[in-house]
C-alpha positions in Angstrom: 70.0 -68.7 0.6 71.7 -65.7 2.5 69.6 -62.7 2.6 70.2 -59.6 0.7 69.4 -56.4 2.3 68.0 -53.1 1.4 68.9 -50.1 3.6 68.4 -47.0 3.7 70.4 -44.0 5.3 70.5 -43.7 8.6 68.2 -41.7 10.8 65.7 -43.0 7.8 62.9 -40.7 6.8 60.0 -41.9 5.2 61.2 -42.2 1.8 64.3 -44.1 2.6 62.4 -46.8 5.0 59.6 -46.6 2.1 62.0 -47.2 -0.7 63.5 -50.2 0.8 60.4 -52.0 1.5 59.1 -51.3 -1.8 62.1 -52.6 -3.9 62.0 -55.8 -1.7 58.1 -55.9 -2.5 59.4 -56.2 -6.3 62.3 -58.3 -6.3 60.0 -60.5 -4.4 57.3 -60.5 -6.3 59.7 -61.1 -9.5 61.2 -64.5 -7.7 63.9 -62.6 -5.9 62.8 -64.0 -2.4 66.5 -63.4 -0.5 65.9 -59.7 -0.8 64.6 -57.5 2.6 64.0 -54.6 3.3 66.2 -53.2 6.9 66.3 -49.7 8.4 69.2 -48.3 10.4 67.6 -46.4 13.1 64.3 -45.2 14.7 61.3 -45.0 12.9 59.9 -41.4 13.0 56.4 -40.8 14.4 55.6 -39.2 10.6 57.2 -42.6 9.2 54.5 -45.0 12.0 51.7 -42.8 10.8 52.3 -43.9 7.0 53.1 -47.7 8.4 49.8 -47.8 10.2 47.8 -46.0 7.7 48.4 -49.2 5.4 49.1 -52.2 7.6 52.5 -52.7 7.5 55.4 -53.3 9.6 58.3 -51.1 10.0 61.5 -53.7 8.2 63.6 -55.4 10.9 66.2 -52.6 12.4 70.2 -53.9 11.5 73.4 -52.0 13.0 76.1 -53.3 11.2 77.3 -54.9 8.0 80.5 -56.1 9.1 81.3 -59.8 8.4 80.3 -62.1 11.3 80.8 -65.2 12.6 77.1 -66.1 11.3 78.4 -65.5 7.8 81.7 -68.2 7.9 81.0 -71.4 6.5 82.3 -73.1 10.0 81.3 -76.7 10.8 78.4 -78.6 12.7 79.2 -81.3 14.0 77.1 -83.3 16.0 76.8 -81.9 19.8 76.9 -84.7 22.7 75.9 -84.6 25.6 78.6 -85.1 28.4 77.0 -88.8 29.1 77.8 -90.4 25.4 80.2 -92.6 25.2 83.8 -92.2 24.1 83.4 -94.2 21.2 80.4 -92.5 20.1 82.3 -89.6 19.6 85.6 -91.4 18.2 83.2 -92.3 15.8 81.7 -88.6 14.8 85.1 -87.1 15.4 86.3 -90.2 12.5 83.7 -88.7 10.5 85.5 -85.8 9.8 89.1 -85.5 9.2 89.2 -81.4 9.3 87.7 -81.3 12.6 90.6 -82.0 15.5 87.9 -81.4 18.0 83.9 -81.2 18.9 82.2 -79.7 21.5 80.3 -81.2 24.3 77.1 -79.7 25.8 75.3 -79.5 28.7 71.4 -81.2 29.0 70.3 -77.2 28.0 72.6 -77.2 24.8 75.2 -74.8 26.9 78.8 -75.3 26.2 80.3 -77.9 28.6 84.0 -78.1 27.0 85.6 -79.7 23.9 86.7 -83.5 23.5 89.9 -83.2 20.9 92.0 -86.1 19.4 94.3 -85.6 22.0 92.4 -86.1 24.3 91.1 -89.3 22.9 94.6 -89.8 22.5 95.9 -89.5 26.3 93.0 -91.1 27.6 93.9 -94.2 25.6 97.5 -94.4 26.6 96.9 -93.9 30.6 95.0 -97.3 30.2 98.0 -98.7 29.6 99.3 -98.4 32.9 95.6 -97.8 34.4 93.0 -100.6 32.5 90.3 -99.6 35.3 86.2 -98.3 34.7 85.3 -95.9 38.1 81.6 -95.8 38.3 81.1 -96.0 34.1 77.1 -96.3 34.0 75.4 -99.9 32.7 73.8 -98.2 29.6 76.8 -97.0 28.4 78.8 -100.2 28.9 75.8 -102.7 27.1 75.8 -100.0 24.4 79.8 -100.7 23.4 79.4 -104.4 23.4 76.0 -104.6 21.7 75.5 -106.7 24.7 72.3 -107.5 27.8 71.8 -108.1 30.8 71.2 -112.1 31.8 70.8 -112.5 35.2 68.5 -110.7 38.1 71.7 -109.1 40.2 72.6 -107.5 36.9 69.3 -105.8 36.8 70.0 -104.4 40.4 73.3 -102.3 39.1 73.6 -99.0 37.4 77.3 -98.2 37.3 80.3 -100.6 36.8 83.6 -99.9 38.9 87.0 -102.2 38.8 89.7 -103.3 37.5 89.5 -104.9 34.2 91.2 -108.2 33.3 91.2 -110.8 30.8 90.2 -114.5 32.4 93.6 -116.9 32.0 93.5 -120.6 32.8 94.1 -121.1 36.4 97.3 -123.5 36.3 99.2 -120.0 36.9 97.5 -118.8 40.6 99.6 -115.8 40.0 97.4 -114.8 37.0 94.1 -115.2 38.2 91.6 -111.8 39.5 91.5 -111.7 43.4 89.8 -108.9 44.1 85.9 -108.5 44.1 86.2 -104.9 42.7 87.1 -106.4 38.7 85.5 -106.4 35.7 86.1 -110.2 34.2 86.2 -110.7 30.7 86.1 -114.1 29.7 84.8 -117.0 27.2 83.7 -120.4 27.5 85.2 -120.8 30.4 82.9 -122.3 33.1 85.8 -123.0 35.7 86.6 -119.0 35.6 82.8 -117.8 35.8 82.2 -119.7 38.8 85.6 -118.1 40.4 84.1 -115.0 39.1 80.5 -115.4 40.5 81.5 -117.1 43.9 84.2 -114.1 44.8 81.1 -111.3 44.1 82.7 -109.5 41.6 81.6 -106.3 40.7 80.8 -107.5 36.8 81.4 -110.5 34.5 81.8 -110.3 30.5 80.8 -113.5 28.7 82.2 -113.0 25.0 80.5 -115.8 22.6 79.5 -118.1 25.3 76.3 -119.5 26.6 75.9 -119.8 30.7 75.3 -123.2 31.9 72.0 -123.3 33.8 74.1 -124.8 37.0 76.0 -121.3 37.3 73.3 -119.2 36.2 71.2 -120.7 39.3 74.4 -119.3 41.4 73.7 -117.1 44.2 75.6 -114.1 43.6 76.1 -110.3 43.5 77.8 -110.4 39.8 76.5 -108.8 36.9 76.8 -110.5 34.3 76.6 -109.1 30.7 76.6 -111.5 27.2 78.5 -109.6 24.5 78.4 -110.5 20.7 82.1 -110.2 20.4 85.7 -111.6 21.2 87.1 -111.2 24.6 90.3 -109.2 23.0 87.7 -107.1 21.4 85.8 -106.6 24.2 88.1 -105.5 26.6 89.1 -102.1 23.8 85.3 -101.8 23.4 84.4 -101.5 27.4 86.7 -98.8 27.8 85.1 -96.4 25.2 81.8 -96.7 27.4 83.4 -93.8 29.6 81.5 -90.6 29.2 83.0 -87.9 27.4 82.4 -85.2 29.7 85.0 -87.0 32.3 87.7 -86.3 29.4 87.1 -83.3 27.4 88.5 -80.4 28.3 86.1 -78.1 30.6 89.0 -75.2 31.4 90.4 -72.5 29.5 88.0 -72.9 27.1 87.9 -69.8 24.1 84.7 -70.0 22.3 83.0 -67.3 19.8 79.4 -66.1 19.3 77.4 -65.7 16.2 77.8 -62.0 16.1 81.6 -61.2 16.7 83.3 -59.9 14.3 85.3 -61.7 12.3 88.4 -59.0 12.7 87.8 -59.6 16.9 87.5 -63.8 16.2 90.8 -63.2 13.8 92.9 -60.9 16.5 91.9 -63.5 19.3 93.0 -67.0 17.7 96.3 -65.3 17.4 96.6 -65.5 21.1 95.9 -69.1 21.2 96.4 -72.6 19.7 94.0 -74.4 19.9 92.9 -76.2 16.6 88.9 -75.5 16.7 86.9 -73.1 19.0 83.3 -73.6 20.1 80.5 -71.1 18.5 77.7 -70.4 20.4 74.3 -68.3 19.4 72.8 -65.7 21.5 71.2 -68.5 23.9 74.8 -69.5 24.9 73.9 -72.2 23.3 76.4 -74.7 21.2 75.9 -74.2 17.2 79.3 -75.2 15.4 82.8 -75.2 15.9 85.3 -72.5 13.8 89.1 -73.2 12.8 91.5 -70.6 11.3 90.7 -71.9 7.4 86.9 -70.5 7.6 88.4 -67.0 8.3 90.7 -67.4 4.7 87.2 -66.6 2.6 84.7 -65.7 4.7 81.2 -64.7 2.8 80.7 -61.2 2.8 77.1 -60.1 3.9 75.2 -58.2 0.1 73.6 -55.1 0.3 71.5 -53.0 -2.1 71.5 -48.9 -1.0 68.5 -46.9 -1.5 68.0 -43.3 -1.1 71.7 -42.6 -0.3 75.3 -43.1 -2.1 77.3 -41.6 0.4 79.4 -43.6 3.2 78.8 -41.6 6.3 75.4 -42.1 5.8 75.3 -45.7 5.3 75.7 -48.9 7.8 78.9 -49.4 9.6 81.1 -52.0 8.3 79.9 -51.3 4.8 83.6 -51.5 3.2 83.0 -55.0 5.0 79.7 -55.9 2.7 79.2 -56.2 -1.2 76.9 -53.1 -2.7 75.3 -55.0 -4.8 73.2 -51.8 -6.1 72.6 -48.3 -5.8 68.9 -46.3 -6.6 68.9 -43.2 -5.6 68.4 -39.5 -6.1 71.3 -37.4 -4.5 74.3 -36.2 -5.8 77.2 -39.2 -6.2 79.5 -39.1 -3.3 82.0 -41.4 -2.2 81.1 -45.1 -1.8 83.5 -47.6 -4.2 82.8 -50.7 -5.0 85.3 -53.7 -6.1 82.8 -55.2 -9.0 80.9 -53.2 -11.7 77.2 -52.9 -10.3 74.1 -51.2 -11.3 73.4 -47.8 -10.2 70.0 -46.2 -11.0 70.0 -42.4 -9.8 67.8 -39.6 -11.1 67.1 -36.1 -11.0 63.8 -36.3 -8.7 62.5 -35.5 -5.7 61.9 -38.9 -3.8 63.6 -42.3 -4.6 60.3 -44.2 -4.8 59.6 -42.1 -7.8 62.6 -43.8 -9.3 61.4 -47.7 -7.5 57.9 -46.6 -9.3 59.3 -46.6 -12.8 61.3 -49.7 -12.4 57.8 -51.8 -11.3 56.7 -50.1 -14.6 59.6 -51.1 -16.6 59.3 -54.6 -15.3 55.5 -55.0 -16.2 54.1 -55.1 -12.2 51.9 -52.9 -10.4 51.9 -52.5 -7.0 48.9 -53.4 -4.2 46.9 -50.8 -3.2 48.5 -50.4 0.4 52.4 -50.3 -1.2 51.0 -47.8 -3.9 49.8 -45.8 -1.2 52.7 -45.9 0.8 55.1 -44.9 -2.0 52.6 -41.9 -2.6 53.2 -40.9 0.9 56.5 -41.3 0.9 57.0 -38.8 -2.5 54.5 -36.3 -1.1 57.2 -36.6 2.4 60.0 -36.0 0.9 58.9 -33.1 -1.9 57.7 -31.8 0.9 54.0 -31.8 -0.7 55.2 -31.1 -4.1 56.9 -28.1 -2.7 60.2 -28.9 -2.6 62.8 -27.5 -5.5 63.5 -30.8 -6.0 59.6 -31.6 -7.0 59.7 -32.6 -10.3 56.9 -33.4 -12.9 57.5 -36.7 -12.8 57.2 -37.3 -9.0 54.0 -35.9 -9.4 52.6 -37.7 -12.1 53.7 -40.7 -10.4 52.1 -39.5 -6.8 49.0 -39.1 -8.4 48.7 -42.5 -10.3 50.3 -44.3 -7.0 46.9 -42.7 -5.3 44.5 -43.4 -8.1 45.8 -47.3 -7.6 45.7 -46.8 -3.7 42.0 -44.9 -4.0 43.4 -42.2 -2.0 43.3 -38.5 -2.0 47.1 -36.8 -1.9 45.5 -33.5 -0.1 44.1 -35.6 2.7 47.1 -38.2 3.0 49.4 -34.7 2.6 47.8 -33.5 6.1 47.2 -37.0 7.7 51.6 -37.3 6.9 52.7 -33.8 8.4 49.9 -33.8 11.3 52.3 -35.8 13.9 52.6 -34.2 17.0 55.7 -33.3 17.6 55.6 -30.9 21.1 56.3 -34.6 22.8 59.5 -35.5 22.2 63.2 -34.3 23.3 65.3 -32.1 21.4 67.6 -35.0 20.7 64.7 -37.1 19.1 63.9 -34.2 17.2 67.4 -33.3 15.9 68.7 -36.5 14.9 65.0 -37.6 13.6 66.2 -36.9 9.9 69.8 -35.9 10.6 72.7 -36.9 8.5 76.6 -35.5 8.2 78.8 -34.0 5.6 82.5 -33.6 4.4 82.7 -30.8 1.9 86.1 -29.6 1.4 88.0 -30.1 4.7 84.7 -29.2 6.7 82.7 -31.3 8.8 79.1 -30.7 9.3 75.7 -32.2 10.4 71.9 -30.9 8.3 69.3 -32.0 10.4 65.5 -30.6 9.1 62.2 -31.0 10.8 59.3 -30.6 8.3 56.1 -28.9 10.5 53.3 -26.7 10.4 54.2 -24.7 12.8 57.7 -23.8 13.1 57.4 -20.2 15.2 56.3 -22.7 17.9 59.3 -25.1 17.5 61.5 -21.9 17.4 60.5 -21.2 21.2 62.8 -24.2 21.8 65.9 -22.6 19.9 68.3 -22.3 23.7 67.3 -26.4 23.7 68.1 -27.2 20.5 71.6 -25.1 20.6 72.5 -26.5 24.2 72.1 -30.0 22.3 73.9 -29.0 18.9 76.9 -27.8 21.4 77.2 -31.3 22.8 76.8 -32.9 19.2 79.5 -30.8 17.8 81.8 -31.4 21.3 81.3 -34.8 20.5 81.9 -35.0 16.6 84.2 -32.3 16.5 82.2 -30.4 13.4 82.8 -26.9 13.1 79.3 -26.7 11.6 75.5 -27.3 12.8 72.6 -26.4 11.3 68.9 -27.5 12.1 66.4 -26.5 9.5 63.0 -26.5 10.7 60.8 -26.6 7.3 57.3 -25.4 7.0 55.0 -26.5 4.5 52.6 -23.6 5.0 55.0 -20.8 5.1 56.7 -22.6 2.3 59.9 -22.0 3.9 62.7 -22.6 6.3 63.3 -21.6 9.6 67.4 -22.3 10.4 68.8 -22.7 14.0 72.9 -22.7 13.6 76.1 -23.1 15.4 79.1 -22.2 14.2 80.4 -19.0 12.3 78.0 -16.3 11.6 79.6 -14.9 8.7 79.7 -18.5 6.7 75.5 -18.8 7.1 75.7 -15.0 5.8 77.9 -15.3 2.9 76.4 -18.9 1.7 73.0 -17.4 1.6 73.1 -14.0 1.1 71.4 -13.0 4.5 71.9 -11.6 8.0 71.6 -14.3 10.7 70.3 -13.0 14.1 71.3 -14.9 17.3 72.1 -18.2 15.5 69.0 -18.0 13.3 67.6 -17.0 10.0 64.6 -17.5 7.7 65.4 -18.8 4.5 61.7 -17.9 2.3 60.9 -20.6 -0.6 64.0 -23.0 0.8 62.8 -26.7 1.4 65.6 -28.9 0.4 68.5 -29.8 2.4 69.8 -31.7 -0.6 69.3 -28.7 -3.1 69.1 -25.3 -1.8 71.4 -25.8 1.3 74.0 -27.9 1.0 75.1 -26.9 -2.4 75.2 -23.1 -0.8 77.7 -24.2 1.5 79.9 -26.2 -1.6 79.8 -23.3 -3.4 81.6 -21.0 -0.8 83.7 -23.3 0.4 85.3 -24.6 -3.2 
């Protein structure tokens, strides 16, 4: 069951991260158990506070939704280890007629190389002209011929060298094995096993024959092996004991990982031929092998969007995914979709109002700790109910979110917008709830920092612009503006670069050295990005 995710915008506030894991909390609790909740960025100090106040984790951080190796159907086969035999793998590689080649690991599960049908193939046809084991271990050979061990210098050996050669009658001299180093394969044949045992060689092969007690009482160096089958037989069988790592191919190997991207995997086979490619996890270690046919229809990862509609705001690679749904309570932007889906947006001031009605609507009522966290999250982003984008019903929903929670909103209010925020950087600050614009040919970034206290964050203005400078370098945006919110002044304090007359025209007052007090503004959303629409068209 692949996992659905539900994501926020990036550089999540509370809301966002909130609204996720409360619309997992539901589907879950309805059945639904592939949906999770994710976050694209840092968590915020404000956002930990809320977290901690009622026991739960911040949702597992993702960077991208573009499709992955992890989400190809690509095969797994089973993974040897370079010391199985050859026929154990003919026999895995037989077991699948789209696989042209498996890979072989190392004792950790690294990737050693890959053993193809050609290989199989060329390794066959040089014993044509070859016929000779070098130093094949005894486990491997007994295993082929389903054979054992029947006399005490067998026991002695490990590995089994020589020449191997089927025992003829001995009219022909010619014909007969002369050299000690030689695997003999014979039957009942007691003339031949006594050559065999008085010249030492290195191993004899009795196929379907019993050992007269006279020659097993031999003294001699031979080990000798008893095999169920025919001597024909026997002698294609012991050359399949070889292990595969002497075979496969351990050079110019190409292999993928779990999380390329399928574009990079795509772009890269190009450049080669061969007919499967090893795929390892993050361990290095061997998980599958992938072909060109699992890149034809690869499964697309399934997202649900909270708290945002917009593109530039969302997770890379998101033209990559399927937007399986959209809640939310911004204006629409630009995200398409290739299927009809179902969007859920609303005039209010937090999107966990919105996830609020729809646990209504379904019959369910939150625990007491998500209650309470979706009440912080409401009071967060209406900045206390102060916000222009406040509406009745986010309050009404607050409140009964807190009566299930047994919480006060004035306590939790101060508890939220008490974090300490003299600590950290001006970077961590200005991209703590930052997100970017496109509004008629102009690109800008709104970052706001909701406080207490904002005279004391505006003794940090020659910071902030010194970052903004490098932030709009880098970007290229002919527009920055930081809006440093204040819920007791019930206002916003605004730190800009770019032109002076644009902030004066779009609301109506005089900046002064690349600031100005906006009274009774709270809302990026609704009192200063629309100002900037306006003017510009």
């Amino acid at each position: 069951m692949d996992t659905i995710y539900i994501t926020g915008h990036r550089n999540p506030d509370t809301d966002s991260i909130v609204a996720a894991m409360a619309y997992a909390a539901l589907r879950n609790a309805l059945g639904d158990r592939e949906y999770e909740a994710a976050c694209l960025g840092h968590v915020s100090d404000e956002t930990q506070i809320v977290l901690d106040r009622f026991g739960f984790r911040a949702p597992q951080r993702i960077t991208s939704m573009h499709t992955q190796v992890k989400d190809l159907d690509f095969d797994k086969p089973t993974v040897f280890s370079t010391a199985v035999t050859m026929g154990r793998a003919w026999e895995e590689l037989s077991c699948h007629n789209g696989i042209h080649a498996i890979p072989i690991a190392n004792d950790d599960g690294t990737l050693y190389g890959m053993l193809s049908r050609t290989d199989v193939a060329d390794y066959n046809m040089n014993l044509v002209s070859g016929g000779r084991l070098s130093a094949v271990p005894l486990f491997n050979v007994l295993s082929v011929l389903e054979g054992k061990v029947i006399n005490d210098a067998g026991e002695q050996i490990d590995e089994i060298t020589g020449n191997v050669t089927i025992a003829l009658p001995q009219g022909r001299e010619n014909l007969l094995f002369h050299d000690p180093e030689t695997v003999v394969v014979c039957g009942d044949q007691p003339d031949m096993i006594r050559r065999a045992l008085e010249m030492n060689v290195n191993c004899l092969v009795l196929c379907q024959a019993e050992l007269p007690e006279e020659l097993r009482k031999m003294p001699t160096k031979t080990c000798i092996i008893s095999t169920p089958y025919d001597a024909f037989r026997a002698v294609h069988l012991i050359f399949q004991s070889t292990p595969i790592g002497r075979i496969c191919n351990d050079q110019t190997l190409v292999c993928f990982h779990l999380e390329d991207r399928v574009d990079d995997v795509r772009e890269t086979m190009l450049k080669h031929r061969y007919s499967n490619y090893p795929v390892l996890d993050e361990n290095e270690k061997v998980v599958g092998v992938l072909s060109r046919y699992h890149l034809l229809r690869p499964r697309r990862k399934r997202v649900v969007l909270v708290d945002h509609n917009e593109a530039a705001q969302s997770v890379p690679g998101l033209e990559e995914a399927e937007i399986l749904e959209i809640i939310d309570h911004h204006r629409l932007a630009d995200i398409q979709t290739t299927n009809p889906i179902y969007v859920r947006n609303e005039p209010v001031g937090s999107t966990n109002t919105i996830i609020a009605s729809m646990f209504q609507d379904r019959g369910l009522m939150p625990s007491a700790n998500m209650a309470g966290m979706m009440a912080a999250a409401i009071l967060s982003d209406t900045v206390m109910f102060k916000s222009p984008t406040c509406t009745e019903k986010d309050r009404r929903t607050a409140e009964r979110m807190a009566r299930i929670a047994n919480i006060s909103l004035d306590e939790l209010g101060r508890e939220i917008f008490s974090a300490s925020l003299d600590s950290k950087t001006v970077q961590d600050l200005l991209m703590s709830d930052y997100k970017e614009f496109h509004i008629a040919g102009h690109d800008l970034a709104v970052s706001q920092i909701t406080c207490v206290d904002s005279p004391k964050m505006l003794e940090r203005k020659e910071e902030f612009l010194k970052e903004m400078r490098l932030l709009a370098e880098r970007k290229g945006f002919s527009m920055i503006i930081l809006m440093l919110t204040d819920v007791l002044l019930e206002g916003t304090q605004i730190i800009y670069l770019g032109d002076d007359e644009i902030i004066q025209q779009a609301f109506n007052l005089t900046p002064k050295d690349n600031t100005l007090f906006l009274p009774h503004v709270m809302s990026r959303k609704k009192q200063v990005i629309p100002m900037l629409s306006a003017l510009w068209g």
